[in-house]
TIKOLNU-673557 format. One record per residue: x, y, z of N, C-alpha, C in turn. Coordinates in steps of 0.02 Angstrom, whole numbers, padded with zeros to 5 digits, always signed. Layout:
+--------+---------+--------+---------+----------+--------+--------+---------+--------+
: n.east : n.north :   n.up : ca.east : ca.north :  ca.up : c.east : c.north :   c.up :
+--------+---------+--------+---------+----------+--------+--------+---------+--------+
:      X :       Y :      Z :       X :        Y :      Z :      X :       Y :      Z :
...
+--------+---------+--------+---------+----------+--------+--------+---------+--------+
This chain:
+--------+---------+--------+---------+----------+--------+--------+---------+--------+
: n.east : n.north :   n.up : ca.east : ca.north :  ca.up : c.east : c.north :   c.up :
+--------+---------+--------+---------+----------+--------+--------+---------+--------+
: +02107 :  +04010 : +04961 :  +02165 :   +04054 : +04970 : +02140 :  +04124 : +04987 :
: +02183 :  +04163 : +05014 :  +02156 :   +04239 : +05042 : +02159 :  +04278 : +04989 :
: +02094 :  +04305 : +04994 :  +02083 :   +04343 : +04946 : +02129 :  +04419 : +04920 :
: +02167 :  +04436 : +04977 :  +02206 :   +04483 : +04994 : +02292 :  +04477 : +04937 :
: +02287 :  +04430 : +04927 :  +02340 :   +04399 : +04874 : +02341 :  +04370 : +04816 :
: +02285 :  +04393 : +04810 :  +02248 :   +04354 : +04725 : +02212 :  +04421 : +04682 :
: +02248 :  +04491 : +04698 :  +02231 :   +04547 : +04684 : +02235 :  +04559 : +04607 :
: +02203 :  +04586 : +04578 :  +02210 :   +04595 : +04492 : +02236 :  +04662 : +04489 :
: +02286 :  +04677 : +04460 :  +02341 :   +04747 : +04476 : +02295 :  +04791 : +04415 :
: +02290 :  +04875 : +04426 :  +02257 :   +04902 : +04370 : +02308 :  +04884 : +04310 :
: +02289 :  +04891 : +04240 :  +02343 :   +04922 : +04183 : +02396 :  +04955 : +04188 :
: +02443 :  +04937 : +04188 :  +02474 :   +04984 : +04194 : +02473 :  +05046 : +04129 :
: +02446 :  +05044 : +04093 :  +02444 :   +05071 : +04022 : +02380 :  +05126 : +04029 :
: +02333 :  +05103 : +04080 :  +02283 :   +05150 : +04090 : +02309 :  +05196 : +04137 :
: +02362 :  +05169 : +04200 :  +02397 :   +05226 : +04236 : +02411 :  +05277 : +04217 :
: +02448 :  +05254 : +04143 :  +02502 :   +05296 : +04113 : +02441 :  +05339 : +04087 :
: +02399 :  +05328 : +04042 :  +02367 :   +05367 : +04031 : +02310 :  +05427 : +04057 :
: +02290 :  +05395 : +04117 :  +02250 :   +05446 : +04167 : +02325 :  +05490 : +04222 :
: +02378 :  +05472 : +04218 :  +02422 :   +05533 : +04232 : +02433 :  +05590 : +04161 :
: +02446 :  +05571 : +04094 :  +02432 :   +05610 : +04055 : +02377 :  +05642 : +04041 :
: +02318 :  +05629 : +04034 :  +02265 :   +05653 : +04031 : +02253 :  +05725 : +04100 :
: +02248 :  +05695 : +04151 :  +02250 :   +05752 : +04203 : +02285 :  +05796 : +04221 :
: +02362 :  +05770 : +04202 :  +02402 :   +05835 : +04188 : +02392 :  +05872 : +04144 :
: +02352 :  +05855 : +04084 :  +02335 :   +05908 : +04031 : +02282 :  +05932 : +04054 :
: +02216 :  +05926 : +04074 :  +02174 :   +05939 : +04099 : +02164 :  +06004 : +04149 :
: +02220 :  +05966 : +04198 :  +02262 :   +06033 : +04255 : +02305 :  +06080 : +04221 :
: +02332 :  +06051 : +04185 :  +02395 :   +06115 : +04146 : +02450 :  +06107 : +04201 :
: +02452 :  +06045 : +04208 :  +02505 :   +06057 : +04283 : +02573 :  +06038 : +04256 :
: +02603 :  +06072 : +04310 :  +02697 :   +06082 : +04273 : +02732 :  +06017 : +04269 :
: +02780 :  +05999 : +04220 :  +02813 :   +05944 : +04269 : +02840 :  +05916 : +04319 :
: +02843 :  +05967 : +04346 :  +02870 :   +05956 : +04438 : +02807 :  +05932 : +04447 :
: +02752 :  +05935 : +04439 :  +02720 :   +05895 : +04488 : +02699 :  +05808 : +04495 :
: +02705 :  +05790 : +04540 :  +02696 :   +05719 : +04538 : +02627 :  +05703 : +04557 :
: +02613 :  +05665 : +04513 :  +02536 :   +05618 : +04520 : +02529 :  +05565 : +04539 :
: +02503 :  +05544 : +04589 :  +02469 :   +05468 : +04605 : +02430 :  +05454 : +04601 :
: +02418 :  +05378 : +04585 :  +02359 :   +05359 : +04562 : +02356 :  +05303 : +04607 :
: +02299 :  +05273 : +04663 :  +02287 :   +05212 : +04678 : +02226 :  +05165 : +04677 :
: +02222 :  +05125 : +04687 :  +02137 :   +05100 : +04691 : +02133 :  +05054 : +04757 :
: +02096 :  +05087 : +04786 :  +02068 :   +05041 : +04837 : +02025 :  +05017 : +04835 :
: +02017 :  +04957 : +04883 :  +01955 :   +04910 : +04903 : +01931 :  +04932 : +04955 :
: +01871 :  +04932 : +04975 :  +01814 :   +04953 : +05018 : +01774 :  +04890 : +05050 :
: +01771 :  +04880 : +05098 :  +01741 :   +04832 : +05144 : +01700 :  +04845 : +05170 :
: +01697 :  +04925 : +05189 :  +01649 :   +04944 : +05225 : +01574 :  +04958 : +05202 :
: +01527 :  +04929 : +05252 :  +01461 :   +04946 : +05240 : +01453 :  +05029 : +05190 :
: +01402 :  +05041 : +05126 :  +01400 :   +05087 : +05103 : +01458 :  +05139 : +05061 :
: +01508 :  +05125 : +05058 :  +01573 :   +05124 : +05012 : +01560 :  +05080 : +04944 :
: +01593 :  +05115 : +04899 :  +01611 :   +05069 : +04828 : +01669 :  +05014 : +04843 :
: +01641 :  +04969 : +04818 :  +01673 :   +04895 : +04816 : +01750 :  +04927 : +04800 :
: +01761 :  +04996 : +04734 :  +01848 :   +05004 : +04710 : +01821 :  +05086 : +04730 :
: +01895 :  +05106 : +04742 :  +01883 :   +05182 : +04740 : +01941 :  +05193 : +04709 :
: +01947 :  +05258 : +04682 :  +02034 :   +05280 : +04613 : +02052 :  +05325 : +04655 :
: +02102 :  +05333 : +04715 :  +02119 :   +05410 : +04727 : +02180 :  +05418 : +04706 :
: +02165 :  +05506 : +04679 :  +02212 :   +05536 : +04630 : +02260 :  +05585 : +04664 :
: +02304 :  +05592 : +04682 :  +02346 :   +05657 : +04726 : +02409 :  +05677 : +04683 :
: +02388 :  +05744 : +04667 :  +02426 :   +05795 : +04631 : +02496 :  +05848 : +04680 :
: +02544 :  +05824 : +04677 :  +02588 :   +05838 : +04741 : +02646 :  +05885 : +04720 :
: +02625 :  +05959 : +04716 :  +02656 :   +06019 : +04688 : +02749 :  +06032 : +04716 :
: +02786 :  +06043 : +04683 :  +02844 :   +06040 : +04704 : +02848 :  +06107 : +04759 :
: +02799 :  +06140 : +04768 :  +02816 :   +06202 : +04814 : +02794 :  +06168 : +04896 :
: +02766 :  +06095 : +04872 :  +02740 :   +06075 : +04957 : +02673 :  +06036 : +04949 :
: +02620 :  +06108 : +04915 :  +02575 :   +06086 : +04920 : +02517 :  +06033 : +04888 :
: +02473 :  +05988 : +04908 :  +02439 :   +05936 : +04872 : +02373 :  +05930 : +04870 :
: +02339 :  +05908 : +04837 :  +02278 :   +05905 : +04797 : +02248 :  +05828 : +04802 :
: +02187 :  +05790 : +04831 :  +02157 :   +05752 : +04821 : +02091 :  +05734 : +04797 :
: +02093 :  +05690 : +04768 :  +02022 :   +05691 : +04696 : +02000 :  +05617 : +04731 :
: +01936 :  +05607 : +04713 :  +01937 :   +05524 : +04710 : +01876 :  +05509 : +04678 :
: +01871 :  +05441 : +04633 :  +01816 :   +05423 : +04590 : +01823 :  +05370 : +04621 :
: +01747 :  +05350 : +04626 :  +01708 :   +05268 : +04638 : +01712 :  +05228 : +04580 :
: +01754 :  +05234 : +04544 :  +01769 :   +05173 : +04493 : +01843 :  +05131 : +04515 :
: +01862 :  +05087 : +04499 :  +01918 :   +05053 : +04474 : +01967 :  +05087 : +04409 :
: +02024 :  +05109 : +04430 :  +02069 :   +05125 : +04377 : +02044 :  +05102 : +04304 :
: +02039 :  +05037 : +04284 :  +02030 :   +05015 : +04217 : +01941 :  +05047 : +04213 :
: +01925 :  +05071 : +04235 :  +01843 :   +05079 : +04227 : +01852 :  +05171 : +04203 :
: +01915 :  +05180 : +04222 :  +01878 :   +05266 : +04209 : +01885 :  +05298 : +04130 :
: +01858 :  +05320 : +04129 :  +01847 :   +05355 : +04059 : +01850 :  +05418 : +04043 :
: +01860 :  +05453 : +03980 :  +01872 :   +05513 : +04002 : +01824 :  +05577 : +04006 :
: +01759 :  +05553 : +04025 :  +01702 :   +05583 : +04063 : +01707 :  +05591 : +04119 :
: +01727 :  +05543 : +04160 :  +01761 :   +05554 : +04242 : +01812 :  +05602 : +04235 :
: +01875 :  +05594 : +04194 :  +01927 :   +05646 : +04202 : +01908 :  +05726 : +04201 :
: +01836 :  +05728 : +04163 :  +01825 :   +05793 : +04154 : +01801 :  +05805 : +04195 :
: +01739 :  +05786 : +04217 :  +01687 :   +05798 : +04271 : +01728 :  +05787 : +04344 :
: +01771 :  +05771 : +04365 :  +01814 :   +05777 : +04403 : +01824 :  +05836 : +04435 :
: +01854 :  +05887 : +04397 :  +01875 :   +05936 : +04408 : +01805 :  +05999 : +04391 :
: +01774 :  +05985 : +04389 :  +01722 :   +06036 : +04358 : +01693 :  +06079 : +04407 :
: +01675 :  +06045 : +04471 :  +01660 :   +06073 : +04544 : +01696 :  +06128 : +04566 :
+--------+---------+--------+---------+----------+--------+--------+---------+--------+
């Protein structure tokens, strides 16, 4: 069967929690909306999962993060070191 349809969905429980965590982290308002996705990577030299994070400010403007883990893989050493740059 295709592999494309036999996908293992993150937690939803870890969602919930790496949107709380980074909004505290950011100090960001509630207007702002967070996404969280995980992709798959096919390509030569890419991570097999990647997490991208987009912080999408009610005045317009948006913010993109991304970790080479899988949603259920991140921890909150990534959440910090994230933003540290």
């Amino acid at each position: 069967m295709n592999d494309m349809f036999n996908k293992k969905k993150a937690n939803p429980e870890n969602i919930r929690y790496l949107k709380e965590a980074i909004s505290k982290e950011l100090k960001l308002p509630k207007t702002t909306i967070l996404s969280i996705a995980e992709l798959s990577c096919h390509e030569p030299g890419c991570p097999p999962k990647e997490t991208v994070i987009t912080a999408n400010a009610i005045n317009g403007k948006s913010k993109t993060w991304k970790i080479e883990k899988s949603i259920d893989a991140i921890d909150n050493f990534d959440i910090e070191n994230l933003f540290k740059y």
